[in-house]
ZADO-1210 file (C-alpha; in nm, 4 decimals, padded with zeros to 6 digits):
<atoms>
<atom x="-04.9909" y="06.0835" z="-04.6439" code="UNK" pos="1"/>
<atom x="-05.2681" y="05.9996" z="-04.3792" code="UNK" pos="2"/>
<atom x="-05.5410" y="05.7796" z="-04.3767" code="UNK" pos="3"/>
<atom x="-05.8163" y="06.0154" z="-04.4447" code="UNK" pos="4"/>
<atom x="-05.5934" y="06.2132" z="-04.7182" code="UNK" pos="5"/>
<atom x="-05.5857" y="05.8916" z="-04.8787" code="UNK" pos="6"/>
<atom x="-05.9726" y="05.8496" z="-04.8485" code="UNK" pos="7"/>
<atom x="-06.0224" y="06.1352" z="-04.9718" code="UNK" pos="8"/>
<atom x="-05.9535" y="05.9955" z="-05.3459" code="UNK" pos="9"/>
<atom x="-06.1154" y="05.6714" z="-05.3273" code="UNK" pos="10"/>
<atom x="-06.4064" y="05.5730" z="-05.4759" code="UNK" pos="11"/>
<atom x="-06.5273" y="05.2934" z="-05.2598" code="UNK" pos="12"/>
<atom x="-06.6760" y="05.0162" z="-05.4790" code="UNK" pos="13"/>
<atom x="-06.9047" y="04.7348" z="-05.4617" code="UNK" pos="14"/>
<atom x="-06.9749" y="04.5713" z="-05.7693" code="UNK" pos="15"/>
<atom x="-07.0675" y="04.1816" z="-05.7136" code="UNK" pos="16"/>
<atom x="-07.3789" y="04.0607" z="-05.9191" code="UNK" pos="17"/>
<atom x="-07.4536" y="03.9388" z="-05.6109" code="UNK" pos="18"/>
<atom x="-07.4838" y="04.2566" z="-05.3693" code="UNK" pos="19"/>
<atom x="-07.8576" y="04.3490" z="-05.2503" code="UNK" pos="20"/>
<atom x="-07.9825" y="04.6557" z="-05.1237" code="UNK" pos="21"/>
<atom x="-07.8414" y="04.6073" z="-04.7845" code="UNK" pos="22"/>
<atom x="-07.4753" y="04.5631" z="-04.9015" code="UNK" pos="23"/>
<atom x="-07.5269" y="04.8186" z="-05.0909" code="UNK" pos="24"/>
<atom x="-07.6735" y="05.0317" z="-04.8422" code="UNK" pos="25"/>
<atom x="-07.3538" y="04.9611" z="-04.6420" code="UNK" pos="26"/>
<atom x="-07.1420" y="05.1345" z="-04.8599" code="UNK" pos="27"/>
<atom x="-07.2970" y="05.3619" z="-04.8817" code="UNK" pos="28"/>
<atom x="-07.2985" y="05.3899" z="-04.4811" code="UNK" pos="29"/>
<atom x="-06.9517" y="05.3762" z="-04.5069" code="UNK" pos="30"/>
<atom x="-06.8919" y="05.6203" z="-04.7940" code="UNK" pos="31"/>
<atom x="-07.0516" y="05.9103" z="-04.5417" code="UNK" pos="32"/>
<atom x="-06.8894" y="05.8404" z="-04.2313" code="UNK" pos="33"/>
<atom x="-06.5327" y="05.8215" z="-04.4215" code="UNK" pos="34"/>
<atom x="-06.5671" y="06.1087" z="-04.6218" code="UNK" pos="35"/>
<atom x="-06.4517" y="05.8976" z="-04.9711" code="UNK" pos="36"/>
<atom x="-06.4696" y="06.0559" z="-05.3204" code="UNK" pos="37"/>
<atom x="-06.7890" y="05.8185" z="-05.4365" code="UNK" pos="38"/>
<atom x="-06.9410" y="05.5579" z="-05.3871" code="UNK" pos="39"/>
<atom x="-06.9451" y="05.3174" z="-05.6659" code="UNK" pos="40"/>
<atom x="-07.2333" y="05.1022" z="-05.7414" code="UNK" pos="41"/>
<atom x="-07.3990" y="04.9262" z="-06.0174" code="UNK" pos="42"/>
<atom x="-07.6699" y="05.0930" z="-06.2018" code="UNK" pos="43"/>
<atom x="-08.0301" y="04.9696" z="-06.0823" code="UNK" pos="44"/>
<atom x="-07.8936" y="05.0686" z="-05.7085" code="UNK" pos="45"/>
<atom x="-07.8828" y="05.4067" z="-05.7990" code="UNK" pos="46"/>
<atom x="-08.1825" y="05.5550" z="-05.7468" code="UNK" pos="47"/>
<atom x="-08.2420" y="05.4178" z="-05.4426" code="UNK" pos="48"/>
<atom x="-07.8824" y="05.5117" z="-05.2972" code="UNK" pos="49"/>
<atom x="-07.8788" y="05.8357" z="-05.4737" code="UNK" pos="50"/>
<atom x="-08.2110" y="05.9292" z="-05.2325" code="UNK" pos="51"/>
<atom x="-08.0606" y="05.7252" z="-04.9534" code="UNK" pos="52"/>
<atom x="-07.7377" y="05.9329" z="-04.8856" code="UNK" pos="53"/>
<atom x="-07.9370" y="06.2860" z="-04.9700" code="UNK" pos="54"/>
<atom x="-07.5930" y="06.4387" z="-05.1377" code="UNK" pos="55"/>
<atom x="-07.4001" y="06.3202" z="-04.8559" code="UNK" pos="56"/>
<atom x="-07.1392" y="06.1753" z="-05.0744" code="UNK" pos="57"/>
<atom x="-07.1222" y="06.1401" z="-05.4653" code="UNK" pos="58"/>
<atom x="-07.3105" y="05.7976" z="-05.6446" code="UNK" pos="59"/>
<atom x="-07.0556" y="05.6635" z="-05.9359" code="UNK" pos="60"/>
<atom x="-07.1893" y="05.4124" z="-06.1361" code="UNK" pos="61"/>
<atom x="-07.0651" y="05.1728" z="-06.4743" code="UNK" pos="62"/>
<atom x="-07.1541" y="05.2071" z="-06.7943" code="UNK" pos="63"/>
<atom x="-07.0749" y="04.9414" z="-07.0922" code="UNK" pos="64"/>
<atom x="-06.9668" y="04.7051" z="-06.7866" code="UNK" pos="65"/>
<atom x="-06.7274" y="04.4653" z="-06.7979" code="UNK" pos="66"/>
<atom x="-06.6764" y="04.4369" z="-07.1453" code="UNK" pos="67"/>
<atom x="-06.6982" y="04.7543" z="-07.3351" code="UNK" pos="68"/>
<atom x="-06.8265" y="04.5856" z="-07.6464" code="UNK" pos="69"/>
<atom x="-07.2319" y="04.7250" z="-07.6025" code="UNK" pos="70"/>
<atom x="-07.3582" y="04.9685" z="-07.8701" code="UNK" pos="71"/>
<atom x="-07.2657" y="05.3206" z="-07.8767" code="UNK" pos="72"/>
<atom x="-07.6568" y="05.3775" z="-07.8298" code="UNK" pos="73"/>
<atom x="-07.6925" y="05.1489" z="-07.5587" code="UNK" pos="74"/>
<atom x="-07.4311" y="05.3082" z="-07.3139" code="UNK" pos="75"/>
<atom x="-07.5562" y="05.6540" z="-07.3862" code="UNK" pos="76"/>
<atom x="-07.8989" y="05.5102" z="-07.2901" code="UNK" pos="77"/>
<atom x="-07.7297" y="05.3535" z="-06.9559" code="UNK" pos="78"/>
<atom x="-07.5830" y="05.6594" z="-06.9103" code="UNK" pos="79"/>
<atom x="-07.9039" y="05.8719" z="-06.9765" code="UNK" pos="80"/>
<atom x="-08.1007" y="05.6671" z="-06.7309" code="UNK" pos="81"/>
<atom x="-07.8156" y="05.6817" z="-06.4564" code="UNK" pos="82"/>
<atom x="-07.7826" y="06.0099" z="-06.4772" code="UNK" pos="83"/>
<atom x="-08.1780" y="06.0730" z="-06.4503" code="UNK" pos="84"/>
<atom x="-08.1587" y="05.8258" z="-06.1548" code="UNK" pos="85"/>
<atom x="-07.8989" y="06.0338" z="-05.9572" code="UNK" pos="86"/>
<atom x="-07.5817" y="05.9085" z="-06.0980" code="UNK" pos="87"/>
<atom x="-07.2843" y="06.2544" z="-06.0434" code="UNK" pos="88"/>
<atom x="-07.0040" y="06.0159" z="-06.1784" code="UNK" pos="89"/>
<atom x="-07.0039" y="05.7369" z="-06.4537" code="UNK" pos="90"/>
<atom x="-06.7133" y="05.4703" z="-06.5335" code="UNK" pos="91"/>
<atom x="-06.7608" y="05.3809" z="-06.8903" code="UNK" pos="92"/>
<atom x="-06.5820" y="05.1105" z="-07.0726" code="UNK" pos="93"/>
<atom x="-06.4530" y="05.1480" z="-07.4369" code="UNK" pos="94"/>
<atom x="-06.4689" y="04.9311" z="-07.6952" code="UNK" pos="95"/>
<atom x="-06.1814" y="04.7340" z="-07.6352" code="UNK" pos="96"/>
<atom x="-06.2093" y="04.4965" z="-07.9861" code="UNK" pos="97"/>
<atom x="-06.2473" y="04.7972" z="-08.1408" code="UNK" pos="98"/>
<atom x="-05.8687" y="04.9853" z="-08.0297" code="UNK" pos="99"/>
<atom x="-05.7539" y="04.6415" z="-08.0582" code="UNK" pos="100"/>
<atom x="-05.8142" y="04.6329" z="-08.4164" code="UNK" pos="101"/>
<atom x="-05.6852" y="04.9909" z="-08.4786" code="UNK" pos="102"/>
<atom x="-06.0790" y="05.1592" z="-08.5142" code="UNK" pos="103"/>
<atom x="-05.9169" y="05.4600" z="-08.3252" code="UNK" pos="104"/>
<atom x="-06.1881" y="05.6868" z="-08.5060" code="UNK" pos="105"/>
<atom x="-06.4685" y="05.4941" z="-08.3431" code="UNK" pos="106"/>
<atom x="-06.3256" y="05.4505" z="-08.0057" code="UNK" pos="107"/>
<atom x="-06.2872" y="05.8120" z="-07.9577" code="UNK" pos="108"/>
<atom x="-06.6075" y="05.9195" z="-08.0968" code="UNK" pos="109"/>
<atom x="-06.8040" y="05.7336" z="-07.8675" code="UNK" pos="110"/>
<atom x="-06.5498" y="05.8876" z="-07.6327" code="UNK" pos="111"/>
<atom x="-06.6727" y="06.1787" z="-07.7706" code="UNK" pos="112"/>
<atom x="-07.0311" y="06.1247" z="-07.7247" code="UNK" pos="113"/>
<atom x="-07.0077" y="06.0021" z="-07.4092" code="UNK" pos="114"/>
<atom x="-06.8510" y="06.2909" z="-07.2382" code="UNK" pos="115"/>
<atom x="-07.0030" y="06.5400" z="-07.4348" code="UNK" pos="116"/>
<atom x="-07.3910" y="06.3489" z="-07.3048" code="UNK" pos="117"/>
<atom x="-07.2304" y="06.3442" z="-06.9231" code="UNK" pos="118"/>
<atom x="-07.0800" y="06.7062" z="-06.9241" code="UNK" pos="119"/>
<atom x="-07.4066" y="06.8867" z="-07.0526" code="UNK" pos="120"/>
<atom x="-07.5673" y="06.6954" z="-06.7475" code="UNK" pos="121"/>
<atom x="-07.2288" y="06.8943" z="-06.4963" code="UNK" pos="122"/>
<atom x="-07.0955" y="06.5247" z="-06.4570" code="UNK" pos="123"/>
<atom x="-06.7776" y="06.3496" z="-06.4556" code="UNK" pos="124"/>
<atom x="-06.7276" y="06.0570" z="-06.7100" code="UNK" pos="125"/>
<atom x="-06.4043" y="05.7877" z="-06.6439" code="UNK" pos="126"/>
<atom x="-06.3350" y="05.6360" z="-06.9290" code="UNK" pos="127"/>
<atom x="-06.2398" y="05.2561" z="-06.8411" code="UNK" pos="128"/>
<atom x="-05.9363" y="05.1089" z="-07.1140" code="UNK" pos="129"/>
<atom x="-05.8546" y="04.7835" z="-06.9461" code="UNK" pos="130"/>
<atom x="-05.4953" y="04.7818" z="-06.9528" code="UNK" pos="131"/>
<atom x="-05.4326" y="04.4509" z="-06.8991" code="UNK" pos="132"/>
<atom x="-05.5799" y="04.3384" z="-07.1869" code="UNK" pos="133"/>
<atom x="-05.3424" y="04.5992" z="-07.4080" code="UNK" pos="134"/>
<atom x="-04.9721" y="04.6535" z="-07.5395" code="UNK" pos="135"/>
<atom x="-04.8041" y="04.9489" z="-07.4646" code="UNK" pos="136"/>
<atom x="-04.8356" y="05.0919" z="-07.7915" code="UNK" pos="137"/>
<atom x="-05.2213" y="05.0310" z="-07.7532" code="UNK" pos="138"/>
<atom x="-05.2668" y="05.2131" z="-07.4109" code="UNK" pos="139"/>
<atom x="-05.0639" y="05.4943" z="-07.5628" code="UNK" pos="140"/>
<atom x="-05.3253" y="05.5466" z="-07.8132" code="UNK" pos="141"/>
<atom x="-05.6015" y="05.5111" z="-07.5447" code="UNK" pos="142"/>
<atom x="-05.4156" y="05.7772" z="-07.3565" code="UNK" pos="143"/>
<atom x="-05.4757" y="05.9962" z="-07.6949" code="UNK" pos="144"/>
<atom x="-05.8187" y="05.9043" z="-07.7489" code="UNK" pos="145"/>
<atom x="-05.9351" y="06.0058" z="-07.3968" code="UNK" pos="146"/>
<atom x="-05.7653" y="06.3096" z="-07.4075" code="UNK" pos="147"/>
<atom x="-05.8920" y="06.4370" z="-07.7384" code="UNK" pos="148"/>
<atom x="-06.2369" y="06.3193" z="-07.6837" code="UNK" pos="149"/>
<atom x="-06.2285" y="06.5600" z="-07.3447" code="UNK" pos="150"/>
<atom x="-06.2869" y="06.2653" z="-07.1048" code="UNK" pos="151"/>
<atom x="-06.2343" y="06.3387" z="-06.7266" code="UNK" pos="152"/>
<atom x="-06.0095" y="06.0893" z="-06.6585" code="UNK" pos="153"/>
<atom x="-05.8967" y="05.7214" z="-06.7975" code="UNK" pos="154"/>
<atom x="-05.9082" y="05.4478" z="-06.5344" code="UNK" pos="155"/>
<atom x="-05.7169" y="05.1415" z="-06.5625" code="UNK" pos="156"/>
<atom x="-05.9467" y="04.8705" z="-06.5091" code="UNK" pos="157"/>
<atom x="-06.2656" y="04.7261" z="-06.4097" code="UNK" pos="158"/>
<atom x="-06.1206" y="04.4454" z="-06.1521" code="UNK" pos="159"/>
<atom x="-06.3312" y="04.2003" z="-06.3595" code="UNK" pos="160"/>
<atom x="-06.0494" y="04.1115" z="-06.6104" code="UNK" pos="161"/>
<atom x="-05.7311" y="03.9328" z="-06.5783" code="UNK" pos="162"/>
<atom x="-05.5517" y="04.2018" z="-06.3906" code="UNK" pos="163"/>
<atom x="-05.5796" y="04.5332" z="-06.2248" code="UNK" pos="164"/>
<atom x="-05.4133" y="04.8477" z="-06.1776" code="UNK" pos="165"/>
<atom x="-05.0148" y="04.8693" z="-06.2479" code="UNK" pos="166"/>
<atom x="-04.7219" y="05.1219" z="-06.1327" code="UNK" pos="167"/>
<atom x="-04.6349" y="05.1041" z="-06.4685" code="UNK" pos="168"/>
<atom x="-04.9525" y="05.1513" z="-06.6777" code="UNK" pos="169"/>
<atom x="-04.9901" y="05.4624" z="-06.4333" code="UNK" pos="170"/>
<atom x="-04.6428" y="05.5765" z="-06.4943" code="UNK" pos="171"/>
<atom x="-04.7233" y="05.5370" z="-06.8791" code="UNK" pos="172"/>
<atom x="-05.0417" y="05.6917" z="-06.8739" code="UNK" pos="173"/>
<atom x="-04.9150" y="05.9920" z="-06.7023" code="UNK" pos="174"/>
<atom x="-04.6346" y="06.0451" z="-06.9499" code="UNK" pos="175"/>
<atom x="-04.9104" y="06.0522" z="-07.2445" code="UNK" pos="176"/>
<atom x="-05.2575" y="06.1964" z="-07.1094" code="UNK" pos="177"/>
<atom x="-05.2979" y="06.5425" z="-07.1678" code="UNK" pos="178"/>
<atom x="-05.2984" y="06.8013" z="-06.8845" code="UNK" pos="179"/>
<atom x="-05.6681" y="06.7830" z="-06.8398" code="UNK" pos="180"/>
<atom x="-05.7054" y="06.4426" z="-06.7594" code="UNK" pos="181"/>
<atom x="-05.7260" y="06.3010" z="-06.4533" code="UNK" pos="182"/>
<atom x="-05.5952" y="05.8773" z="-06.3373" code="UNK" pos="183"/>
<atom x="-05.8023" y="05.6271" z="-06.1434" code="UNK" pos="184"/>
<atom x="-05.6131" y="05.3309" z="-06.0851" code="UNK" pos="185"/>
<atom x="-05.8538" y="05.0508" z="-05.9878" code="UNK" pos="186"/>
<atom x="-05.8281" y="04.6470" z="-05.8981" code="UNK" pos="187"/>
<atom x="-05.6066" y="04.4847" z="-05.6983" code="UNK" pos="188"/>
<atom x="-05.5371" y="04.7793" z="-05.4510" code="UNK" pos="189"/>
<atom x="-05.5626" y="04.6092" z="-05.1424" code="UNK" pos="190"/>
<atom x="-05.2987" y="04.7949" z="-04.9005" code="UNK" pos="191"/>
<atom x="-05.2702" y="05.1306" z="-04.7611" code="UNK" pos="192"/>
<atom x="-04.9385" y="05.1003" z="-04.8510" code="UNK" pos="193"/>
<atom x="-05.0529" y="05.0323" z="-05.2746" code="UNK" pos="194"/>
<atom x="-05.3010" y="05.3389" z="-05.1852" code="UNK" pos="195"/>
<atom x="-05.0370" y="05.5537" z="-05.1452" code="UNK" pos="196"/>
<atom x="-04.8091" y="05.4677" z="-05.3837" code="UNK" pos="197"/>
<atom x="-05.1050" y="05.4955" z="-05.6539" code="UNK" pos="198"/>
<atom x="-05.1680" y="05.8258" z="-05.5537" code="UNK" pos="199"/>
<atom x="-04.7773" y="05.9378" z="-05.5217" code="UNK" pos="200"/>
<atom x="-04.7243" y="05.7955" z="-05.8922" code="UNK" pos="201"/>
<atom x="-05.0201" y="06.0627" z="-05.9656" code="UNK" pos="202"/>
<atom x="-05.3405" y="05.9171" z="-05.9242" code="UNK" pos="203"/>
<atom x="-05.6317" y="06.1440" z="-05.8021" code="UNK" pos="204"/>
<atom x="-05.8636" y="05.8469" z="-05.7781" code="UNK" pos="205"/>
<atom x="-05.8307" y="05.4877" z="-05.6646" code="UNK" pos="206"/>
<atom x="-06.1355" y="05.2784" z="-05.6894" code="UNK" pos="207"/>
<atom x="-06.1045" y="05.0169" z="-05.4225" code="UNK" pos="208"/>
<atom x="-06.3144" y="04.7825" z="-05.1741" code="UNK" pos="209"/>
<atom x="-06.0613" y="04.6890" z="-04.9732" code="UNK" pos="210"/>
<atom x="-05.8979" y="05.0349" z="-04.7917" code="UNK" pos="211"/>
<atom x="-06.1977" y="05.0955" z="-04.6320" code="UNK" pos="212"/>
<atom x="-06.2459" y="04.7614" z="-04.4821" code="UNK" pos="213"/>
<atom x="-05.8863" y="04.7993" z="-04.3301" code="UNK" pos="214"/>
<atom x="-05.9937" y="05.1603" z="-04.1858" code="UNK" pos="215"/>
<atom x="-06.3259" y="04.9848" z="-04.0415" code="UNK" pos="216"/>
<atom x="-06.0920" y="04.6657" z="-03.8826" code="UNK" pos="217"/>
<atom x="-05.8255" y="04.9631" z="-03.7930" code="UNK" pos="218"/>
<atom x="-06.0872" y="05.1383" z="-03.5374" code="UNK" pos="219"/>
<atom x="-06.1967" y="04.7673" z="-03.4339" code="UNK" pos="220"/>
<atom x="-05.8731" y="04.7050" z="-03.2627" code="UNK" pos="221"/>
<atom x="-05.8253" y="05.0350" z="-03.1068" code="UNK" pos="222"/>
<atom x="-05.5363" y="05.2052" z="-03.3446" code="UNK" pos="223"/>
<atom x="-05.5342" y="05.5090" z="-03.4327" code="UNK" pos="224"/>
<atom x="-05.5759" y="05.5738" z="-03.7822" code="UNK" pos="225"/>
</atoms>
């Protein structure tokens, strides 16, 4: 798999609470040139990077972000306003206390809502489960609740908890989504080498900071990528 193949499927993320408009206007630099799946940013930089790149590549944003545990009401308003803003692609986060304590009817109607709100708009909702914080039994039912609720794809993590992205959560996940769904594996992929593997295991998205920096220090010394 080459290095722009593998491009191809990230969504190249900056998400710091302390990135300005110029950092953000890097990656967004960056997202063009290397042809990435998105871009993704936090919410009040998406306006202004959504008129910035003209279309040139896709603005993802988060919704619910880190912790999942917002109102129903207030992530369909933060998705709403991104959306209005520019936003083609939003990340949300689920209720994570609420899976935790078996509330599988709630969790997947704001599932629901949530991707019914986004796909009336023609965008893609990623519906965030934070792995790491679950048992197996627990991301099997997540794996259920985003495929019912018609979700575009489940993502691993948000890289703000206590781990990231897994082999093995990926292997599970694709053993118990339904057909339509999609993967994003995201946090801690910091090789080429984990980029591929991700996307071999099934991935189609990988949201990552790191593979583009090693493209960028790639054409600094001279090799060919």
């Amino acid at each position: 798999m080459d290095t722009w193949e593998i491009l191809r499927h990230v969504d190249h993320t900056l998400l710091s609470p302390t990135a300005g408009w110029n950092e953000i206007r890097q990656v967004c630099d960056d997202g063009v040139k290397y042809n990435v799946a998105s871009v993704c940013i936090p919410p009040a930089f998406v306006k202004r990077a959504k008129d910035y790149v003209k279309d040139r590549v896709k603005i993802c944003t988060v919704i619910g972000f880190p912790n999942g545990y917002a109102t129903t009401q207030a992530k369909g308003f933060e998705a709403r306003d991104a959306m209005l803003c520019g936003a083609d692609e939003l990340d949300m986060v689920i209720n994570i206390g609420e899976l935790k304590s078996g509330n599988d009817k709630y969790v997947g109607w704001e599932i629901g809502a949530l991707a019914e709100l986004c796909h009336s708009a023609g965008r893609i909702l990623k519906v965030i489960v934070e792995a790491c914080l679950l048992t197996e039994s627990e991301k099997v039912r997540a794996c259920a609740l985003v495929t019912e609720a018609g979700a575009d794809y489940i993502k691993t993590s948000t890289g703000f908890s206590t781990g990231g992205a897994t082999r093995a959560d990926v292997r599970l996940f694709k053993e118990h989504i339904g057909a339509g769904v999609k993967i994003k594996a995201a946090g801690g992929i910091r090789t080429m080498q984990d980029a591929e593997a991700f996307l071999r295991l099934g991935c189609d998205r990988l949201g990552a900071s790191s593979i583009v920096k090693m493209v960028k220090e790639a054409e600094r010394a001279g090799l060919k990528l």
